[in-house]
VOGU-3710 file (C-alpha; in Angstrom, 3 decimals, decimal comma):
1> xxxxxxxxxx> 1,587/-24,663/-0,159  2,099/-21,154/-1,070  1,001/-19,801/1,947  3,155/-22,632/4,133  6,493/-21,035/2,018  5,098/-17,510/2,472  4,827/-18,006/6,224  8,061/-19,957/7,414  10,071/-16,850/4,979  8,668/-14,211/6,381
11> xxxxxxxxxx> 7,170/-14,984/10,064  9,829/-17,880/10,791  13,445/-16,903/8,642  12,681/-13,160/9,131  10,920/-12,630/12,275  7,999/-10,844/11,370  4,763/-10,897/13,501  1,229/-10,199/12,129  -0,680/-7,786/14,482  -3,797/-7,500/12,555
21> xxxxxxxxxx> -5,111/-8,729/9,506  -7,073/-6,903/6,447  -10,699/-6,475/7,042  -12,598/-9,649/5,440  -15,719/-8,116/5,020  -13,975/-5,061/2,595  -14,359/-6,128/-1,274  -12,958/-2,853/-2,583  -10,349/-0,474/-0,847  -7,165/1,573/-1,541
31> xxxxxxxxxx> -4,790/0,028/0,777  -1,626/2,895/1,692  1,630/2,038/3,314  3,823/4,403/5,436  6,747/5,040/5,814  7,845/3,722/2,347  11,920/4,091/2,361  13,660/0,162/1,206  12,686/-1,879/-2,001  12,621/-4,317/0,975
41> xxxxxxxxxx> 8,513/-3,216/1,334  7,854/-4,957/-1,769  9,215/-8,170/-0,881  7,164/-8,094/2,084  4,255/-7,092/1,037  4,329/-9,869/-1,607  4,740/-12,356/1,332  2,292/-11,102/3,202  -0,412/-11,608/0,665  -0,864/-15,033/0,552
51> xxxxxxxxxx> -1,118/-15,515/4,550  -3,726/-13,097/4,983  -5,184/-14,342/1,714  -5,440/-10,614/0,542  -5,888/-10,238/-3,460  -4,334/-6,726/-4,050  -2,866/-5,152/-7,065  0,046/-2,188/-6,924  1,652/0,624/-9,098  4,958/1,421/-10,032
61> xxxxxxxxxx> 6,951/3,390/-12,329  6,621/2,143/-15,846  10,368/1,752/-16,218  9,719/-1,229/-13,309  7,650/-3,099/-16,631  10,162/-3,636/-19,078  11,141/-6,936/-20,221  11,989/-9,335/-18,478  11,399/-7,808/-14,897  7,515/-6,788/-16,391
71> xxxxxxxxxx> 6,434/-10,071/-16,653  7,286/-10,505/-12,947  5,473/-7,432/-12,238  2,441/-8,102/-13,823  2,308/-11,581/-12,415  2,332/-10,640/-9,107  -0,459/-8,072/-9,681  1,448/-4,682/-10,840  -0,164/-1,692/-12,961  2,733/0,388/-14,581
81> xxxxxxxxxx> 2,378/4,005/-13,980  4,393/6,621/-16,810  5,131/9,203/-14,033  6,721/11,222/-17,205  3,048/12,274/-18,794  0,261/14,333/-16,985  -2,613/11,871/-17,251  -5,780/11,668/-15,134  -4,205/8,571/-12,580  -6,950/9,256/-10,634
91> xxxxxxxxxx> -9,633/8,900/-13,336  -8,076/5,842/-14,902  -7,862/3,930/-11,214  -11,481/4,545/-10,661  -12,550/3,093/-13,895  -10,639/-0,124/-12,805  -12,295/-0,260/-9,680  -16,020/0,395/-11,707  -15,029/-2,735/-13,698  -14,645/-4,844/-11,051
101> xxxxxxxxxx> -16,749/-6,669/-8,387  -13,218/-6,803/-6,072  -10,213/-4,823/-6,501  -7,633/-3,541/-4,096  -4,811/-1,596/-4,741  -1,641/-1,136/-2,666  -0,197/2,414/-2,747  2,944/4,323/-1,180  1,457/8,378/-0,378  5,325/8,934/-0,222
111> xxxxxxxxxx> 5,621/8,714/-4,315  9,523/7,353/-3,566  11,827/5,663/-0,875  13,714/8,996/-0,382  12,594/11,320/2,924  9,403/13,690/1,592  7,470/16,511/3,817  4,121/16,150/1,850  2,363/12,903/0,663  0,689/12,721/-2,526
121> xxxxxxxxxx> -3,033/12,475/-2,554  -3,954/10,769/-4,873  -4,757/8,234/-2,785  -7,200/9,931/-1,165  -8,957/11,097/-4,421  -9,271/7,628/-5,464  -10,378/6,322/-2,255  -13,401/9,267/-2,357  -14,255/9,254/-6,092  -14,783/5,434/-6,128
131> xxxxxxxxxx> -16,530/5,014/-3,198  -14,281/3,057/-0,956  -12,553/2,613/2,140  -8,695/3,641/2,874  -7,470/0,477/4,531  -3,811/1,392/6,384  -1,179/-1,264/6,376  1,776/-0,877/8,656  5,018/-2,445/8,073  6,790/-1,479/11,173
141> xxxxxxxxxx> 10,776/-2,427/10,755  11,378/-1,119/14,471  9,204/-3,814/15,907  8,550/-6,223/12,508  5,257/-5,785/13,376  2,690/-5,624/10,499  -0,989/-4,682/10,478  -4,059/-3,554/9,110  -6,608/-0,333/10,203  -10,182/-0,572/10,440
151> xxxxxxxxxx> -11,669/0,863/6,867  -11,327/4,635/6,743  -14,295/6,034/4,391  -13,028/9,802/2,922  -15,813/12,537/3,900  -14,297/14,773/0,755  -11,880/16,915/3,191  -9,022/16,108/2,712  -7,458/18,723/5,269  -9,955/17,268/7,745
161> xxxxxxxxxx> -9,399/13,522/6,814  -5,341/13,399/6,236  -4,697/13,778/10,071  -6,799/10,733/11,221  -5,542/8,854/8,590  -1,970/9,711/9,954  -2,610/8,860/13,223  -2,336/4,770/12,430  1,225/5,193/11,294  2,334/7,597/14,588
171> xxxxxxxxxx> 5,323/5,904/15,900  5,868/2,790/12,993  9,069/2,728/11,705  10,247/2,390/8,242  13,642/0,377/7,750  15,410/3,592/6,366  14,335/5,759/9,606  16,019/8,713/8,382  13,496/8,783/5,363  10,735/7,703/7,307
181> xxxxx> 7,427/10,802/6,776  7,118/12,464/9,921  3,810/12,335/11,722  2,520/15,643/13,286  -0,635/14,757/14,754
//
């Protein structure tokens, strides 16, 4: 049922086509998303779940988790993140995922909705110090295409890996294009 209302909102009402779904065979991943510039990404990404039948959890700003909007949050699968204190993110995601027989997590490399030169890499870290794959999703507002990558697995060079990576998202874009990340390679 779920699915059915998922499906006829976003495919049907909105127009959105699904290019390629998220690997089946992938129990654990860090799943990123660029260009990240509307609150409109969360919407669809919460849509989108329940037609690919992807379980995935996401971050966001603590001040996101407050009563009564937290409840929300948490429902739907959110982790609050207190961007105000230097804590070990990195550390504290890869315990989750050492708990856990599945766990994806959805994360923006932008940090914000606003145009950025440099994408945090945290990401990355995660991705390498738990052992899994970066998936890439693409939410394309250009074409309303969306879309999964093959698993990317980090080798631990970041400078070496970041470009590849990149290379999914060359030409997707975001539904603010002026604050869409601009891809060099």
């Amino acid at each position: 049922m779920l699915k059915a209302i998922c499906s006829f909102i976003l495919l049907k009402l909105w127009g959105w086509k699904i290019e390629s779904v998220f690997p089946k065979n992938i129990k654990k991943s860090v799943i990123i998303v660029i260009p990240h510039t509307s609150n409109w990404d969360f919407p669809i990404g919460i849509l989108l779940r329940p037609i690919i039948d992807l379980k995935t959890n996401f971050v966001g700003k603590k001040s996101l988790f407050r009563f009564p909007l937290g409840i929300l949050m948490r429902a739907l699968g959110g982790v609050a993140v207190d961007r105000s204190k230097h804590n070990n993110f990195v550390d504290a995601v890869v315990d989750v995922y050492n708990k856990h027989e599945q766990f994806n997590i959805t994360l923006t490399p932008e940090g914000t909705r606003s145009k950025v030169t440099t994408l945090k890499s945290g990401f990355y870290f995660i991705a390498l110090e738990a052992k899994v794959p970066i998936v890439c999703a693409k939410f394309d507002w250009g074409k309303k295409l969306l879309g999964f990558s093959d698993p990317f697995y980090p080798t631990g060079d970041y400078e070496a890996d970041l470009p590849k990576i990149l290379q999914y998202f060359k030409g997707i874009t975001g539904r603010n294009p002026k604050n869409d990340f601009e891809i060099t390679v």
